[in-house]
Structure formats: C-alpha cells, structure tokens
C-alpha positions in Angstrom: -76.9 8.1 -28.8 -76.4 4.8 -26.8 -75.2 3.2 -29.8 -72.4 5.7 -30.2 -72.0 5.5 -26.4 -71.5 1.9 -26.1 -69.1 1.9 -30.0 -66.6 4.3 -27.2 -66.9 1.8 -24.5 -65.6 -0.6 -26.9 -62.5 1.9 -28.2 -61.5 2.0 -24.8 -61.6 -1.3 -24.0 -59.8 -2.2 -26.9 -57.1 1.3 -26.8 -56.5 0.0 -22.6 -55.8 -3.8 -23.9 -53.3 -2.6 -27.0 -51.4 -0.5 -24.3 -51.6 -3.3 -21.9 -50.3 -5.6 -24.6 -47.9 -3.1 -25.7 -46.5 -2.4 -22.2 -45.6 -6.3 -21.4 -43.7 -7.0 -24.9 -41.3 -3.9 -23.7 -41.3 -5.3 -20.1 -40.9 -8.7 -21.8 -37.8 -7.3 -23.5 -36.4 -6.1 -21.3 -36.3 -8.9 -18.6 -35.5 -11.4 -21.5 -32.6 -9.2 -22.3 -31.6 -8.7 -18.6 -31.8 -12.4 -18.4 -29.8 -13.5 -21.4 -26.4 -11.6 -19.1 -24.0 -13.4 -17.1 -23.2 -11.7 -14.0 -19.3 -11.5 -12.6 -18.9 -9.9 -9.6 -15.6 -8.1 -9.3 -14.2 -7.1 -6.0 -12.6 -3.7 -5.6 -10.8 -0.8 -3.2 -11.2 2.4 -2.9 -9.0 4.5 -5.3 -8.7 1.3 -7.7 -8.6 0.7 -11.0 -11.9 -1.0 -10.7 -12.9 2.3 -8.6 -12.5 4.4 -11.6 -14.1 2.0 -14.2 -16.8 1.8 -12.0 -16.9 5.6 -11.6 -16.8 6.2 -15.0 -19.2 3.8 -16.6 -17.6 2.6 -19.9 -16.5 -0.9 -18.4 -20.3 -1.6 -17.4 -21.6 -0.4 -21.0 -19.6 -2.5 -22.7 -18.9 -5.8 -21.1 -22.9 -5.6 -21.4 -22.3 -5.6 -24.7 -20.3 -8.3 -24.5 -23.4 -10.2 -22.8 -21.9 -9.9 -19.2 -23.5 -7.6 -16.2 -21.0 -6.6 -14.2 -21.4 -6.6 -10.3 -18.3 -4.7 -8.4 -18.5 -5.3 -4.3 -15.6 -2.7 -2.3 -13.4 -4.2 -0.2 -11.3 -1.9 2.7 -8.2 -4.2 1.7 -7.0 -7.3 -0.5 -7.0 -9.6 2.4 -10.4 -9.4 2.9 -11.2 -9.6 -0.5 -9.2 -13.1 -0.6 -11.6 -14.7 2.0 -14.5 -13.3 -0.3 -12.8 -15.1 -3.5 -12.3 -18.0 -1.6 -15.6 -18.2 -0.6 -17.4 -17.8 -4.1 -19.0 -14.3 -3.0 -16.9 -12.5 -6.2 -15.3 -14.2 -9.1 -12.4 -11.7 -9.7 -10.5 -9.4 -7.0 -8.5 -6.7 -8.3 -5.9 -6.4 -5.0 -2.4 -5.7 -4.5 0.7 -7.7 -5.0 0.8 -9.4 -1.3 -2.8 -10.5 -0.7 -2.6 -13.6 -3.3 0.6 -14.3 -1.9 -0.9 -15.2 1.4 -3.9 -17.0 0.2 -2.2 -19.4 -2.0 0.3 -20.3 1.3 -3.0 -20.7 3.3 -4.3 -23.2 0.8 -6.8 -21.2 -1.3 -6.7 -22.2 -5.1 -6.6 -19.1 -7.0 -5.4 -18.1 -10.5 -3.1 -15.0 -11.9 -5.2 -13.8 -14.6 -3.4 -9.8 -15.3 -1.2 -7.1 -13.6 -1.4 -3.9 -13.5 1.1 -0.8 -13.5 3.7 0.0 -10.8 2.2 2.3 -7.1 5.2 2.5 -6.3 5.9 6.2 -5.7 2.3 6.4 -3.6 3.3 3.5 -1.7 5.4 4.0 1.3 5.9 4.3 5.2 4.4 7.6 6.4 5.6 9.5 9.8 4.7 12.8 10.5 7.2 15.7 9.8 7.5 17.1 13.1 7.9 13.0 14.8 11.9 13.6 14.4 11.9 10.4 12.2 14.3 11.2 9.1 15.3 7.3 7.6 15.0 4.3 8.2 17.3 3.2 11.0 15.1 6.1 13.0 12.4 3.6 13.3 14.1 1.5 15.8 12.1 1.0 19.2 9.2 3.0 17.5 5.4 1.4 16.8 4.4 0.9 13.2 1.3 0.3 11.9 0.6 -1.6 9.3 -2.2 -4.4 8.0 -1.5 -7.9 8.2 -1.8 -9.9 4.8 -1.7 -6.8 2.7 1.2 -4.8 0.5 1.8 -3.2 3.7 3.0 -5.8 5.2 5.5 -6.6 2.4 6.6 -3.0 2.3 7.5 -3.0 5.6 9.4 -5.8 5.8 11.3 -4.8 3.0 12.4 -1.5 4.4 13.4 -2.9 7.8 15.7 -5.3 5.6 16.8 -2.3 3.6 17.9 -0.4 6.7 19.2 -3.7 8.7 16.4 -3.7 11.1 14.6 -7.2 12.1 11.2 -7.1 13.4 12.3 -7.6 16.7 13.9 -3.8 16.6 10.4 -2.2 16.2 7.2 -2.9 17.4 4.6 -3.7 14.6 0.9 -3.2 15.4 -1.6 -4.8 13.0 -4.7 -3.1 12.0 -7.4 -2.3 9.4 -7.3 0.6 8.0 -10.1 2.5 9.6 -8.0 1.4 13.0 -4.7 2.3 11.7 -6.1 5.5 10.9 -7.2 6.8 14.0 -4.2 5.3 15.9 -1.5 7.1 13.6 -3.8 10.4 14.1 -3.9 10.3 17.4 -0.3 9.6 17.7 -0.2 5.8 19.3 1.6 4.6 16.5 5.3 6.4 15.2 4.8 5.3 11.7 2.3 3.6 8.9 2.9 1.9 6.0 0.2 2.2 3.8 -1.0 3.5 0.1 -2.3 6.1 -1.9 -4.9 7.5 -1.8 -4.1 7.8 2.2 -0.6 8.7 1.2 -1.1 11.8 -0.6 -4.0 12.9 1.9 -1.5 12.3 4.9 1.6 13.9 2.8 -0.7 17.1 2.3 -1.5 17.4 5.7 1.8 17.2 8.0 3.2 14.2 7.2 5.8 12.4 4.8 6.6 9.4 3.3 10.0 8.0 4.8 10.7 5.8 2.4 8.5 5.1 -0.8 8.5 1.7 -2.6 11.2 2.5 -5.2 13.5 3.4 -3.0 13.0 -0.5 -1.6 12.6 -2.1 -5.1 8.7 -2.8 -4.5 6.7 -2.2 -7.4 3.6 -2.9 -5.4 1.8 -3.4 -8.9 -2.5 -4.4 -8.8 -2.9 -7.8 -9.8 -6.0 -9.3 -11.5 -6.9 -13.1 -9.5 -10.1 -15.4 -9.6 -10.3 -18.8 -8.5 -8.7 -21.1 -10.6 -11.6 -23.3 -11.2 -12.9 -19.9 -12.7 -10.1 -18.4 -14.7 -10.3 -21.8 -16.5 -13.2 -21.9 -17.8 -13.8 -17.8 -18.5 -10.8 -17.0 -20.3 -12.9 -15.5 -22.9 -14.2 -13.0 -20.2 -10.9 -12.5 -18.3 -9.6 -11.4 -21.8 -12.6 -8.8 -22.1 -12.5 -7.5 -18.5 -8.6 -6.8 -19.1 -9.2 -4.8 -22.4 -11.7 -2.6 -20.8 -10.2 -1.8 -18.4 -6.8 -0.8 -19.8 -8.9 1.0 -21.9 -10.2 2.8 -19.2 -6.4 3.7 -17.9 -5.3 4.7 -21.1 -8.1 7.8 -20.9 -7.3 8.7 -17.5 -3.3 9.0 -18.7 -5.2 11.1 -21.5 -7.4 12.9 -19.3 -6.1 13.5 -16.2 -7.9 17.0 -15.1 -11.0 14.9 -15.8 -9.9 12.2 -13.7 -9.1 13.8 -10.8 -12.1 15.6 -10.9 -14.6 12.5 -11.1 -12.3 10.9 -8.5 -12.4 13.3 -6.2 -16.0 13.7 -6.3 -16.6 9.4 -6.1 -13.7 9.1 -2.8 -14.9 12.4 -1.1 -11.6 13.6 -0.7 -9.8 17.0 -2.3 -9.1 17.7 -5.5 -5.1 18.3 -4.6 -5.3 14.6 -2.6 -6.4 12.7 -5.9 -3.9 14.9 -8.6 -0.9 13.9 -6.0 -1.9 10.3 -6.0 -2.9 10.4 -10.1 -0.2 12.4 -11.4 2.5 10.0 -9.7 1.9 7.1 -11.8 1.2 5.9 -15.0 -1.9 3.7 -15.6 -1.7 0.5 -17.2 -3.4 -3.3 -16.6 -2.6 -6.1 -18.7 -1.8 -9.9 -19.1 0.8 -11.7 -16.5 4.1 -11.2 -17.2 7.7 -12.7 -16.0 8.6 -9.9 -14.6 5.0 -9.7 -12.7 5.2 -13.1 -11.7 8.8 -12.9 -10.6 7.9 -9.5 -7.8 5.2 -12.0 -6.6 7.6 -14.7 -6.0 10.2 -12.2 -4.4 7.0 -11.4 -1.8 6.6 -15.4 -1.5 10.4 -16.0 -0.5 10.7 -13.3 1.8 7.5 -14.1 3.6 8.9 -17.4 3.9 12.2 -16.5 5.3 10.2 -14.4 7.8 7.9 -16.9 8.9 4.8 -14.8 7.8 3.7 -18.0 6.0 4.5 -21.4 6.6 4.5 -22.6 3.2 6.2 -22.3 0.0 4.8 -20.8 -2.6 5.6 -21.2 -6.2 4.1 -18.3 -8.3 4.6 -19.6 -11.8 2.3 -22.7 -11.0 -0.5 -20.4 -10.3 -0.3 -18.1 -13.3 -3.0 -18.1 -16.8 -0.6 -16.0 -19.7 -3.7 -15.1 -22.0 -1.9 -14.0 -24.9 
C-alpha cells in the first residue's frame, strides 16, 4: 500500500513537470515568434483607408506574415500626425494631400512613398440649407471654419480663388475639428470646409455642400509619407504596406454593403452616413505618380502665393517611385 502510494506521488511529480515543461516551450514560441516582428507604427484618421484595414483585419494578418507587427495610432487630422512623424512616434502617416505640404515648408524631412484615390466629391465647404448661402460669392463677410495645415485649408483657398474672393473678404476661423464642430452647430461660424465622413453626416442632416472639390479641381487624394531617413531604408516594407492595402480597397469596391456595414459599426455613425461617403468614390492606393506629385505641387505654389508658408517647396525632390 505505501509502495503504491509513494509510485503515484512520483506520477504526479513527474505528469506536473512534463506539463510544466510543455507549457514554457509554447510560451517559448510564442514570445520567440512575437519577438522575431518588426513593428511599424502607422498613423491614421477616422474614416481612412488605414481605418478600414484596421477594421477589417486582413492588413494585420498578413504583413505578420510578412514578419512585420503592425501598430496603427488615430490622429483627429494630418497636421497633427506630421508633428508625430517628425517626432519618430509613427513611421508612416496616411493623411491628406495638404499636411506634407506644410511640413516639408516648415523644415521636416519626409518622403512620398504612395497616393491614394481621388475624395473629391466628399470633400467640400458645407453651410446649412436654410443659411441663404447658394454659391460661392455668398460667402463674402461670412465666418468660415476650417483647420489650419490640413486639406481644408487648401480647399478653401481654392474656392475663394474660384469665385474671386481674397481672404480678406471673409473671415476664416481656425479650428480642430471637435471645435469646428460645435461652432458650425451652434451657428458661430456661416460655413466649414471639411471631409467625409462629416460631410455626408452634416449633408443628411440639414445641410449642403456649396461647392465640392471637383467643382474646384481638388482631388484631395490620401497620400502615403514617412520620414525620409525611413522610406530609404524600408522600401521593401513600403512596397508590402501599399499591396495590402490596395488589396483591401479593391474588396470594399467589391463589397460595399459589407463595408458600410463594418464601417458604420467601427465610426459609430449610421448606416446611410457611411453608404453616402462609400458609394461616392472609388477606392484605390498605390505608388506616386506625376500626376500625384504635380496636385501636391499645385497645393505648394498656391500656399506660397498666399503666404500660408514661407518657403518653396519642390515636390518632386521629396518623392520615392517604387515601381
């Protein structure tokens, strides 16, 4: 009996030490794998391109793969995203077309790694329907919001040009979005230039967009930047990140009820909100192009001519083609 009682004492001994042992070669795995990744942060917005890769989980799952973990930090808007680039707190920002426009003329070195598709039709200055506002030279003497540094800002000017307006024949009012927001709201501001997916919410909801960007030739295309000290030496990833992610815009073009629905869900906002803002453009992201580079140089030389920077820009100089 207390032979047979001390042979179980020894099974179980031995059973807890082969689990033991069993338990740290997975643990072991797994940390050795995790550790074998190189992390890239990405920066994103809300509504993004990023913001759906993200959402959906294909980019992660396969850049893994590919031996990279992928990191994405949310910005409220491109300008802030450029102080985090500049910084080294991300190593890619996906942001619109005016933010690396002003960051290059403030002295930050950063690189044109890809471009995405055209926003144009969701991009626009918004004034509610009932404010008497009906084109462009309306907007003389009124307040307009905007934010300083971003596509809004480009947009803007570009529509006070259109309609032969100078700044000096409105009243901008800068603002972050969450500001801008409440001030248009509350009605201490006539107008706002501003985005999707806040276009389509305001559109559905009493207001309308004056003027959109292709009625002012602005694009107002995502563009793909990272520092250029980093684009240099991960072209291998920047070539990766940009297939996945097209990837993932060719499925929402292919699955757009799908889309909507995940998106809606991930921004909080109504199902008709996301279809209007989806359903008016076409998803895309690639390599730099001319015609890519030459819109960004059109933001440069009008920012110039307005004294919104203080020093030239040259575009091309700043630009990785990938092919």
């Amino acid at each position: 009996m207390a032979k047979s009682h001390q042979l179980r004492k020894i099974f179980i001994v031995v059973f807890l030490i082969g689990w033991l042992f069993i338990a740290y070669f997975g643990w072991k795995q797994t940390t050795d794998t995790s550790s074998k990744l190189t992390t890239i942060t990405i920066g994103y917005q809300a509504g993004d391109e990023f913001d759906i890769a993200k959402t959906r989980g294909e980019f992660a799952k396969k850049m893994k793969k590919a031996g990279y973990k992928v990191k994405f930090k949310e910005f409220q808007n491109g300008s802030a995203e450029m102080q985090a680039l500049a910084t080294g707190a991300i190593d890619y920002a996906r942001t619109g077309d005016t933010p690396p426009v002003t960051a290059l003329a403030s002295g930050t070195n950063l690189t044109y790694v890809g471009a995405g598709g055209s926003k144009e039709q969701g991009t626009g200055i918004l004034v509610k329907t009932s404010s008497g506002i009906n084109s462009l030279s309306d907007l003389a003497g009124k307040k307009i919001a905007y934010t300083q540094g971003t596509s809004s800002q480009y947009l803007l000017l570009k529509a006070l040009q259109k309609a032969g307006l100078s700044t000096s024949d409105v009243e901008l009012v800068s603002l972050d979005q969450s500001a801008a927001a409440v001030a248009y709201e509350k009605g201490k501001v006539d107008a706002w230039a501003n985005w999707d997916p806040q276009t389509s919410r305001l559109e559905l909801n009493g207001s309308k967009l004056l003027v959109n960007g292709s009625d002012i030739s602005d694009n107002n295309r995502s563009y793909l930047v990272a520092s250029t000290s980093f684009a240099k030496s991960n072209k291998k990833v920047s070539k990766l990140i940009i297939k996945y992610l097209n990837q993932d815009m060719q499925w929402v073009n292919k699955n757009q009820t799908k889309a909507i629905k995940m998106m809606a869900k991930s921004l909080k906002l109504s199902t008709s909100v996301v279809s209007k803002m989806v359903k008016r453009r076409t998803y895309s992201f690639g390599y730099m192009t001319k015609t890519a580079v030459q819109e960004s140089q059109d933001i440069a030389n009008l920012f110039y001519e307005q004294g919104v920077i203080k020093k030239k820009v040259n575009v091309k100089s700043h630009v990785q083609y990938l092919k």
